[in-house]
N, C-alpha and C positions, 0 to 999 in steps of 0.2 A: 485425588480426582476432583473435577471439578461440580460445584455443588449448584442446585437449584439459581437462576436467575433473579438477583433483586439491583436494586439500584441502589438503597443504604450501606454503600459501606465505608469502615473506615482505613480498612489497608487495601491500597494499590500497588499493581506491579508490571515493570518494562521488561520481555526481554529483547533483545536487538541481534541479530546471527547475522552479521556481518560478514564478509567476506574474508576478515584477518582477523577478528577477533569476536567474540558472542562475551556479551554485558548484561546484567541484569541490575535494575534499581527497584528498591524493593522501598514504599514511602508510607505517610500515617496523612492522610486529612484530617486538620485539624483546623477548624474554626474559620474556612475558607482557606487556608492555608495548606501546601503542600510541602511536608516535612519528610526532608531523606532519611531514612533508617539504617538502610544498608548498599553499596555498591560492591557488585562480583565481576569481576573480568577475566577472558581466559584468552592468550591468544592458539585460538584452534585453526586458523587459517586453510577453513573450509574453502576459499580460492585455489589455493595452491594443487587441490584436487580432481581441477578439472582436464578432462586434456582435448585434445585436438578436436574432437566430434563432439564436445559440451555433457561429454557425460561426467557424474561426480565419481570418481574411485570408492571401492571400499574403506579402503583405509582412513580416506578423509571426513566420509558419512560418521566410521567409528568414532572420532576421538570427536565430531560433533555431539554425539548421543554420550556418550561419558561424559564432557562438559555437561548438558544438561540435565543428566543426573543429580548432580553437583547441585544445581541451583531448582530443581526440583523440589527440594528437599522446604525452602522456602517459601515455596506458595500453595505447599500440600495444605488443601482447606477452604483454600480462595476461591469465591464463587465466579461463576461464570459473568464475564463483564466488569471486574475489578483486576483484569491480569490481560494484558496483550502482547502479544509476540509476532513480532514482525521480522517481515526476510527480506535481506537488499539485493547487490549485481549478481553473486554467485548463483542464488536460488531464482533469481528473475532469470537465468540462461541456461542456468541447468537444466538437460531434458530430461532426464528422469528424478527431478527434483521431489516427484511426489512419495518417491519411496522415503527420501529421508522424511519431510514433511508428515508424513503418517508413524514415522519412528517416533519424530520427536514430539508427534500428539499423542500417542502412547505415552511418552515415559514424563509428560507435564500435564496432561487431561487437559490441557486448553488446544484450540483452533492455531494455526500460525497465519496469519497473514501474509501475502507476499505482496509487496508496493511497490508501485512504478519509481521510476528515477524522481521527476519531479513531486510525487507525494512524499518521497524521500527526504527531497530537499523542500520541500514545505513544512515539516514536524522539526527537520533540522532548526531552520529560525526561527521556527515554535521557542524549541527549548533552549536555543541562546538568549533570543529576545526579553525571556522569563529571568534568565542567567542575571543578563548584565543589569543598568541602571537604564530608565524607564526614559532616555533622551529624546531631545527632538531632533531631527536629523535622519538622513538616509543611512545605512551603513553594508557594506559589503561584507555576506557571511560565505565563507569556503568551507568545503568536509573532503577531505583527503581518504576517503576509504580503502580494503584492498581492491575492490575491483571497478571502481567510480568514483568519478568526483564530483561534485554538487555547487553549484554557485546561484547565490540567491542577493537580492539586493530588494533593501524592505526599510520599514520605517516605524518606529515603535512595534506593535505585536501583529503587522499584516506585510505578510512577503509581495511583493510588486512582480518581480522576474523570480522566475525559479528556473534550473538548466542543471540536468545530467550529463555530465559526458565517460566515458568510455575509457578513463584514463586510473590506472589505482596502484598503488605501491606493492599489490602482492602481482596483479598479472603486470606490472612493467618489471617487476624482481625477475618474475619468468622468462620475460621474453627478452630484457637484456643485458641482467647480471645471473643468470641460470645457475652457474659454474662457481659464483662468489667472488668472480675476481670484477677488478674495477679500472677500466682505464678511461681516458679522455673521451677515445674516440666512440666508447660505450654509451658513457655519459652521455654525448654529447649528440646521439640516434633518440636515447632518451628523452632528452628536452626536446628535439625538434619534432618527436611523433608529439608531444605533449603539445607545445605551438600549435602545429598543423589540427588537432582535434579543437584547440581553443577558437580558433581561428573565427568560425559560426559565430561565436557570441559574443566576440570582443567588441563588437561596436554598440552591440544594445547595451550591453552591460554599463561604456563610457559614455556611451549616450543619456541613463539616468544618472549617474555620477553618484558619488555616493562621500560620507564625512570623514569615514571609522571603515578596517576593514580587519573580521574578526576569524581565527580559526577555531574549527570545532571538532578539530578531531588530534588522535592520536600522535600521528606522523607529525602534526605543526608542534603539537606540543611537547613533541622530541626534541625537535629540532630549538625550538627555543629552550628548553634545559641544558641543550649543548652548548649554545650562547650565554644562557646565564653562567654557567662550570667554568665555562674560557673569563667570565668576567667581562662581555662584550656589551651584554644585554641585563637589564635585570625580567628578563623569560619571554622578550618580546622578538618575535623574528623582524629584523632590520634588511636593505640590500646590501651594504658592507657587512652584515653577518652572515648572510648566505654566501659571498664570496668568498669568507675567511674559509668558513664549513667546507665549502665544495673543495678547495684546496685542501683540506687537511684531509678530507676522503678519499681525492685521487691519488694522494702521498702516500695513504696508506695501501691501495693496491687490491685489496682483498677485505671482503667485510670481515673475517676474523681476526685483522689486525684492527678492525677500527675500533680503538680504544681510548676513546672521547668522556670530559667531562661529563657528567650527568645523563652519558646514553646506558639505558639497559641493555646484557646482552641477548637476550633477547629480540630486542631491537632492530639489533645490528643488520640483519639481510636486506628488510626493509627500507634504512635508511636512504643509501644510494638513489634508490630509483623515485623514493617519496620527493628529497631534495631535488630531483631535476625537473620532478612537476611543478612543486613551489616555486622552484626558480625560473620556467615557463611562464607562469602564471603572474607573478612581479612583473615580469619585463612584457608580457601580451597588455595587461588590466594597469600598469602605471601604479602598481602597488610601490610604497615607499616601507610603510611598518606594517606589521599585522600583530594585534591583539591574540591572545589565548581564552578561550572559554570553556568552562569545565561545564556548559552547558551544550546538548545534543540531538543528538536524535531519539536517546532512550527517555531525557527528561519532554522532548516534544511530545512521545507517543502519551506520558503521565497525566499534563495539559491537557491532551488531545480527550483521555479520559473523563477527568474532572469536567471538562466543558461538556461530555454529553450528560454526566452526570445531572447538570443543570442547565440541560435542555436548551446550551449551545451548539450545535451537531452542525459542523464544517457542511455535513452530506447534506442537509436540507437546502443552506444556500447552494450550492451545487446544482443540483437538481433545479432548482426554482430559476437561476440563472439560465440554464441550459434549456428547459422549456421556453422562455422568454425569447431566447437567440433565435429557435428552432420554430415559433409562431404555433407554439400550441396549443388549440383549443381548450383553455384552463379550465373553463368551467363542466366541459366534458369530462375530463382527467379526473375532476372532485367528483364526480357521479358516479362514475366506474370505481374510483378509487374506493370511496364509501361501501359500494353495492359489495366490491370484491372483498374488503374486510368482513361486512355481512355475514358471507357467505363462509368465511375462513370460520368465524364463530360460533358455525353453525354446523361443522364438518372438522374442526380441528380434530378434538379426541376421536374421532373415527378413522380418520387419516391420519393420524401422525404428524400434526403441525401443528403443536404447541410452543414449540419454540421461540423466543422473540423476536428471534430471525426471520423468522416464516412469513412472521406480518411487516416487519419492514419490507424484504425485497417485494411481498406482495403490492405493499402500500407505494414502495419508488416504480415497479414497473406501471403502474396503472397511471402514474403521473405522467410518464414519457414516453407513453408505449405507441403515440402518435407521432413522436419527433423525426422519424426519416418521410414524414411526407413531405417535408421542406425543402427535400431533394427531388421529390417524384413522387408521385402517389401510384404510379405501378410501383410493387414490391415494396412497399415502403416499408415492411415488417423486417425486411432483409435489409435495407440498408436504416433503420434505428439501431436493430442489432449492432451492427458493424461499427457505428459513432460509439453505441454507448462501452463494447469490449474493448474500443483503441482507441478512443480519448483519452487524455487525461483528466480523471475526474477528481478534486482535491477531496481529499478524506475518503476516497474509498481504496478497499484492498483491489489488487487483480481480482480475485476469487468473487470477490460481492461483483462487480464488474461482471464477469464472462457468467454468473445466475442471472443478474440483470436483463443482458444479452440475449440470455434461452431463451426467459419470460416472455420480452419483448419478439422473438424471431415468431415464437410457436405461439402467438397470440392469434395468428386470423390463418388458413387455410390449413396444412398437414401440423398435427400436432406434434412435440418432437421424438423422433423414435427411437430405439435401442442404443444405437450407436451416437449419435447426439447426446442421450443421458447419462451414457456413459464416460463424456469427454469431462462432466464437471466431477468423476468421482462417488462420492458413497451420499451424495446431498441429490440427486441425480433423480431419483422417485419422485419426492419430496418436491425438486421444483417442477416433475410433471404434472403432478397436482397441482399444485400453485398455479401453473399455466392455465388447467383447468378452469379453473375457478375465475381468472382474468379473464376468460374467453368466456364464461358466463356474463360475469358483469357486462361486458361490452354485449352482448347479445340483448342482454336486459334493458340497455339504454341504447339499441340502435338508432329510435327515433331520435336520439337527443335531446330530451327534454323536454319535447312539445308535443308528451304525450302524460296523461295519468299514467303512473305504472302500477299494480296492484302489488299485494305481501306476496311474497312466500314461500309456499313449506319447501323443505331440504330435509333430504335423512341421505346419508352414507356409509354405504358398507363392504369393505375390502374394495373390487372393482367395480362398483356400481353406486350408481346417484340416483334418486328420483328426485323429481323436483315436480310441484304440485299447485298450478294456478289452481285459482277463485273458477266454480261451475261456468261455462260456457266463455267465460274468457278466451280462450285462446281460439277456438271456433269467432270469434266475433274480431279477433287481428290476426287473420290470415299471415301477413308480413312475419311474424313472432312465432308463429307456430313455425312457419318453413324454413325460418333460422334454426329453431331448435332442430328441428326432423333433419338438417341437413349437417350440423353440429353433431347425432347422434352417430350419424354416419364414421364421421372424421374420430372419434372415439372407440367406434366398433376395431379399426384399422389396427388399433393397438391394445385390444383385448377388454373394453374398459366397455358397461353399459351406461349408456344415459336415458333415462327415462323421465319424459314429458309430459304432463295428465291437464 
């Protein structure tokens, strides 16, 4: 299980639950450097288990949690924040994704994250960028996963375009080689759903153009061992190698006949439906060669690591970006922000929000808890919520996302109730309090700053806060006292007392 939070340490770990396969890289920091130790791969093809209504099967969740049993066994020890594990298309559309999710935070003691498309494909050229040789130049990176494909166009180590689409070699196996067998006219429904999905971002894509164009995943780098084994390639996918491939696949009929150079059987189902994406994708994007990189999305989440480690954190520029867009009163956000750390400090061990989670989302929603007045300032609690759950926000999880979200929604009139808390799960208390406390601060600084604010006191216990001005204060800012008194109200609603002196 996982142990007390620090920030020194010197093993890191990825794991990646992918839609066809779950990866773990297991690495040693060393002298600013980041050294693999070990790579596990399983293909458990947790896709393959979903069906018609997006729910996961039994069977599929099973040989997920056995997998990571497996690789369990690895990071028993590892403290909280030296180990991330992230979930890509399967568990983004899964709807009852959170029973596995809680399995397999069981049987590993860490957190899973689950990422959108585009933060997908932003750790992806994280960890190619790190992979290859440090050039100057644009270059086009693809991930072929089983249930997405990710295309990103960047420039030494910062992605420029990032784009998910809805195309992946286990649900196209599904939906049009089912049965195993393989003919033309399958294929070739294949390629043109894959076309037709491309379609959206072929122009931006050639619009930035790009030098070098790299694959990062499995599927290409099958496919280029099958070209090297034929003697075509030495492991690089060419378009005269895809032609050659695609004939030798439709020849063979059935993927249990495809008995290709350098393809594992394993492989094999796969195959079919990966090749007619990549070969979509050649002929939409003007690809000629594509590069293989054994660097990913597990060694992106590693980077991703290491840089907060050293108080590089993707999420601050985020945030400070998105404020900026959204014309947020900054110097207000630093008041609130401050007061509501204050405040955590002062009520953590009584509440249960020691966590170092607890004071980040505390600390991002007080930053941006004003950003939907840039739409309207009726409701604007309701519509920051809305930006900050269905942006794309780069380096945050869904999960950090939709707490964000609460924070911000239940920051200014009904605080959020039962069923609300209940939507983020067993973290659900915890960011009621949080809210609390943000709705403090902002109370605290309603003036703005152009008033003296006095200290002070806080005690909390179980459902109840006092909180304790300097003698005759509050009698002498009428405004401040009937924030509180009206505050206390909005608390009472949900069992919770505030008390004002």
């Amino acid at each position: 299980m996982a142990q007390t939070e620090h920030t020194d340490f010197p093993l890191v770990a990825t794991i990646d639950l992918g839609s066809n396969s779950f990866h773990m890289v297991l690495a040693r920091v060393d002298h600013g450097e980041i050294r693999i130790l070990e790579r596990l791969g399983e293909k458990v093809q947790l896709g393959a288990g979903l069906d018609d209504q997006g729910m996961l099967d039994e069977e599929a969740m099973q040989r997920g949690v056995d997998c990571l049993r497996r690789f369990a066994q690895l990071i028993n020890g590892l403290p909280t924040g030296a180990v991330r594990i992230v979930a890509t298309n399967t568990l983004r559309v899964a709807r009852n994704r959170d029973v596995f999710i809680n399995r397999a935070k069981q049987v590993l003691g860490h957190p899973v994250d689950v990422i959108s498309g585009r933060e997908e494909a932003r750790l992806i050229y994280l960890g190619v960028a790190h992979t290859l040789s440090d050039d100057a130049g644009k270059r086009l990176v693809v991930d072929i996963g089983g249930g997405s494909t990710e295309f990103i166009v960047g420039e030494r180590f910062e992605s420029i375009l990032r784009e998910s689409l809805h195309i992946g070699c286990v649900s196209f196996g599904r939906q049009f080689f089912a049965d195993g067998r393989i003919t033309a006219a399958r294929y070739g429904q294949a390629y043109t759903a894959a076309r037709l999905e491309l379609m959206p971002i072929e122009q931006s894509i050639q619009r930035l153009g790009w030098e070098g164009a790299v694959g990062a995943s499995g599927t290409i780098r099958a496919i280029g061992q099958c070209l090297r084994g034929a003697g075509l390639t030495d492991g690089e996918v060419t378009r005269d190698g895809l032609q050659w491939l695609k004939r030798k696949v439709l020849k063979a009929g059935h993927v249990d006949k495809l008995d290709l150079p350098g393809l594992k059987a394993d492989r094999r189902p796969i195959l079919p439906p990966g090749l007619a994406i990549l070969d979509a994708l050649f002929d939409a994007l003007g690809v000629q060669t594509m590069q293989h990189s054994e660097g990913a999305l597990r060694e992106g989440v590693l980077y991703e690591i290491y840089g907060r480690r050293q108080h590089e954190d993707v999420r601050e520029r985020t945030l400070t970006a998105l404020a900026e867009r959204s014309h947020v009163d900054t110097e207000q956000a630093a008041r609130v922000e401050a007061k509501a750390l204050s405040l955590l400090g002062k009520v953590a061990d009584s509440w249960e929000l020691t966590d170092s989670k607890h004071a980040d989302l505390l600390r991002w929603a007080a930053r941006v808890h004003e950003i939907g007045m840039d739409i309207a300032h009726s409701q604007y609690h309701k519509h920051g919520a809305y930006l900050i759950e269905h942006a794309d926000l780069p380096g945050f999880s869904r999960q950090e996302q939709q707490s964000m979200a609460l924070l911000v929604r239940g920051h200014r009139r009904n605080l959020p109730n039962d069923e609300r808390v209940a939507e983020v799960g067993e973290e659900g208390p915890a960011l009621r309090r949080l809210c609390m406390l943000l709705r403090l601060a902002i109370l605290y600084h309603h003036i703005r700053g152009f008033q003296e604010m006095p200290a002070l006191e806080v005690k909390a216990a179980g459902k109840q806060l006092t909180l304790r001005f300097p003698p005759g204060w509050l009698k002498a800012n009428p405004l401040t006292q009937a924030d509180f008194a009206q505050e206390a109200q909005y608390w009472a609603k949900i069992g919770y007392t505030l008390t004002v002196r």
